[in-house]
C-alpha positions in Angstrom: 75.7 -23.6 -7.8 78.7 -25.3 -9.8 79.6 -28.3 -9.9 82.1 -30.4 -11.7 82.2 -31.6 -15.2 81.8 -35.4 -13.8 79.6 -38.0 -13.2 78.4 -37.3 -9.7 76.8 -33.3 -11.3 73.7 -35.1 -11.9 73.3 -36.3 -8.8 74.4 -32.8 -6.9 72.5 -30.8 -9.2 69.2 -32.8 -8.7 69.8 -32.7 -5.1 70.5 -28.9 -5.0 67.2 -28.0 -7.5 64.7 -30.5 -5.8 65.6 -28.5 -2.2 65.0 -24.8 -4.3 61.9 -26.5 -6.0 60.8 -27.0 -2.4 61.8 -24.0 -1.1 59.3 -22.4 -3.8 56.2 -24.3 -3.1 56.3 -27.2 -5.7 54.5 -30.3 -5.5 56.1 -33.3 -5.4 55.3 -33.9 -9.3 57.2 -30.4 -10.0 59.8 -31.5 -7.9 60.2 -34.8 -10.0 60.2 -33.3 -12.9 62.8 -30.6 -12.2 64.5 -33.4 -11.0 64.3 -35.5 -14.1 64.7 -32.3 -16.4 67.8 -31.1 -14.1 69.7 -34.4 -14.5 69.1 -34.1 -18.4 70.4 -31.0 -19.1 73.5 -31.3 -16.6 74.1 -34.9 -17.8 74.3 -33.2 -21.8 76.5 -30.2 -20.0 79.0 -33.3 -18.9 78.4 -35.7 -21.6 79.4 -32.5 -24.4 80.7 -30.1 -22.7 84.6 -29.6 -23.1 85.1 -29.7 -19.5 87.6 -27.4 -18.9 85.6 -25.3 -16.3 82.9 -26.1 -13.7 78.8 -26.7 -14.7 77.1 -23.6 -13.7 73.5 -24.2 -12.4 71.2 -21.4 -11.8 67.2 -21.3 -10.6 64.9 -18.7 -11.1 61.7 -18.0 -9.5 59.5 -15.9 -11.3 55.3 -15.2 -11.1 54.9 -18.8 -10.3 57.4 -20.4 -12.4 61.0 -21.8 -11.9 63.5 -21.4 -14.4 66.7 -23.3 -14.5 69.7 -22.9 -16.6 72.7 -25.1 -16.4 75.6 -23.6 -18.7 78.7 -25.4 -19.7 82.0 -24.6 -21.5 80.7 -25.4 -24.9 79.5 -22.6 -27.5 77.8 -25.2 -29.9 74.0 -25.1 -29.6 72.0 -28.5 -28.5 70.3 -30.4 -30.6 66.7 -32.3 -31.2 67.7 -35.5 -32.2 65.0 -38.2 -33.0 65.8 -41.8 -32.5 64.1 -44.8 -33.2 62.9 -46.2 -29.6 65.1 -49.3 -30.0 68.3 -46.6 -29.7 68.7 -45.8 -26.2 69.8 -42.1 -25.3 69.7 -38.9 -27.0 66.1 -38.0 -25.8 66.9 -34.8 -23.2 65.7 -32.2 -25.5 63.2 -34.0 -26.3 61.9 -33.9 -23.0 62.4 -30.5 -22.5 60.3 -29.7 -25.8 57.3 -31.7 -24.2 57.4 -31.3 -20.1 58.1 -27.6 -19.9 56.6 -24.5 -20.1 59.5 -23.4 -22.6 63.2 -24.1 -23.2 65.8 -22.6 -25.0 69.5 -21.9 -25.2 71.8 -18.2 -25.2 75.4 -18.2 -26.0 77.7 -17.2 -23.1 81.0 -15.9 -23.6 82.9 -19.0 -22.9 80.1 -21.5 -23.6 76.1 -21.3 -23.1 73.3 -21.8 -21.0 70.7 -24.3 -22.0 67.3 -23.2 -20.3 64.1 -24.3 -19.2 61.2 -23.6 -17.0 58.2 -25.1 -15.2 55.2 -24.0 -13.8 54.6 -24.1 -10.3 51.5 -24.9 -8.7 
């Protein structure tokens, strides 16, 4: 699916993963967590990326796991940041490193792809 580097690609790519989520047998709390995860990665794809091309979002099912990778026009390689709780935002890859299976990112030839994956059950 892509989407467009603005505000609303949150909202259509949650929409979009929770129906594919679904369509692959996950419970509602894998759905709500691809949902969560989903909005956090597209909403850093938006919030960083250089916009000059559409969001790219991909899912992946594989030996009862879904993998979703959202890549953007930006080469530059996110970032765990850790903020004091009183700072809001900045937390996405933190999530990722603690409510997924595993995460990471791969360079793209105009950009990357930040990656994660779940387990289903």
């Amino acid at each position: 699916m892509q989407v467009a580097a603005k505000r609303e690609a949150a909202r259509l790519g949650r929409r979009w993963t929770r129906r594919i989520a679904r369509t692959y047998g996950a419970d509602d709390s894998t759905v709500q967590l691809v949902e969560l995860l989903t909005s956090e990665v597209v909403t850093n794809a938006v919030k960083y990326g250089q916009n000059t091309g559409p969001i790219d979002i991909d899912v992946q099912c594989h030996d009862d796991t879904l993998t979703i990778a959202v890549s953007d026009d930006n080469p530059t390689p996110p970032t765990l940041k850790h903020r004091p709780p009183h700072v809001p935002g900045g937390r996405g890859i933190q999530l990722l490193e603690r409510l997924t299976t595993e995460w990471g990112w791969r360079p793209q030839a105009h950009g990357k792809s930040v990656w994660f994956t779940v387990a289903l059950p």
